[in-house]
N, C-alpha and C positions, 0 to 999 in steps of 0.2 A: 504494500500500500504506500502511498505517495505520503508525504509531510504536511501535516495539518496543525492545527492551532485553532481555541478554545477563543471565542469574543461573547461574553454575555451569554455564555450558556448556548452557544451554538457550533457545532464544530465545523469548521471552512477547515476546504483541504484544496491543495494544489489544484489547479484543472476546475474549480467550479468559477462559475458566471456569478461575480455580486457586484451588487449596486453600495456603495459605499457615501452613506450620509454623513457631511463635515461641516464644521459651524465654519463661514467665512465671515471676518466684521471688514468693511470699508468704512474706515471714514467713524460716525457713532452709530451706522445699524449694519446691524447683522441677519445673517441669512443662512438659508442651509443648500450645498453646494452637492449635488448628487455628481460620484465617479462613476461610471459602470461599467466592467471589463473584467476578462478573465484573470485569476491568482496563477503569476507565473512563479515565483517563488516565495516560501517562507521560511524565516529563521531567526536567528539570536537566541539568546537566555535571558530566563524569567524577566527583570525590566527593560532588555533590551530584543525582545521580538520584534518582528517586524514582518510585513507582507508588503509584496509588489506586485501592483495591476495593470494589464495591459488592458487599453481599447486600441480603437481604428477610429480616428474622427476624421473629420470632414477629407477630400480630396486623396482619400488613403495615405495620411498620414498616420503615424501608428505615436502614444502617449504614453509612458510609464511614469507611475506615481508610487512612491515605496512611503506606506503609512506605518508606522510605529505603534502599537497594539497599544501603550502611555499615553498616547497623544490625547489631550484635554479636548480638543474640540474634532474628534471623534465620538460623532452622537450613536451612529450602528451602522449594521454591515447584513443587509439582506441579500439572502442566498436565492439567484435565479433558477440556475441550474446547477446539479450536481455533474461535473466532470469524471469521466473515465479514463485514467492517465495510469502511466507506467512508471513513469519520470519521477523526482522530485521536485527537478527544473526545468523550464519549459521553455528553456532558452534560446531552442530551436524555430519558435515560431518568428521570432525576429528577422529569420530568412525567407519567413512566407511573405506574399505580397497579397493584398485584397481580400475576398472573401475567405479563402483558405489560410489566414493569419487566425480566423477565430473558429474556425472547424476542430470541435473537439466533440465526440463519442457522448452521450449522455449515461450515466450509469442508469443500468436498470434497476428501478428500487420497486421492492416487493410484486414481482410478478411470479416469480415461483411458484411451479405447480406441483402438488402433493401428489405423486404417482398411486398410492397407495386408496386415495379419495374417489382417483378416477375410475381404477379399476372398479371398486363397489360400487359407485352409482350405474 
């Protein structure tokens, strides 16, 4: 399994899709500033964790933002899709260009079928 990390009682792992809610103030107001992109890597120790998230904005240009799991004005971090990855590092998509920069596998969560179910019914 890939390298994950604990935010509020949710566990994000490498290769999932989240949207990352952060307080930005200009100026005297403030506001809440949505990332959304996939977790290419995570790391550090206990107060020094850290995650880095890639998107694709405008004109395929590709964004990395490396948030520190401390960071005060880190309000949450919702989880879009869970990623199926092999890696712990995802450092490879950095060579992909356009749509295939964020082509990753979705894991399959609870579809399993009980062999055992099927037979009796």
């Amino acid at each position: 399994m890939a390298q994950h990390f604990t935010f509020q009682d949710q566990q994000i792992s490498v290769g999932d899709t989240v949207a990352v809610h952060q307080e930005v103030s200009e100026g005297s107001k403030k506001r809440i500033q949505v990332f959304e992109g996939i977790v290419i890597a995570a790391g550090g120790q206990e107060t020094g964790r850290a995650f880095t998230v890639r998107k694709i904005a405008s004109n395929n240009v590709a964004v990395e933002k490396i948030f520190p799991l401390e960071l005060p004005s880190l309000q949450k971090v919702v989880i879009k899709r869970h990623g199926d990855v092999r890696r712990a590092k995802l450092y490879y998509l950095r060579d992909k260009i356009g749509r295939r920069a964020t082509r990753i596998k979705e894991k399959a969560r609870g579809t399993s079928v009980n062999p055992v179910a099927s037979i009796a019914a």
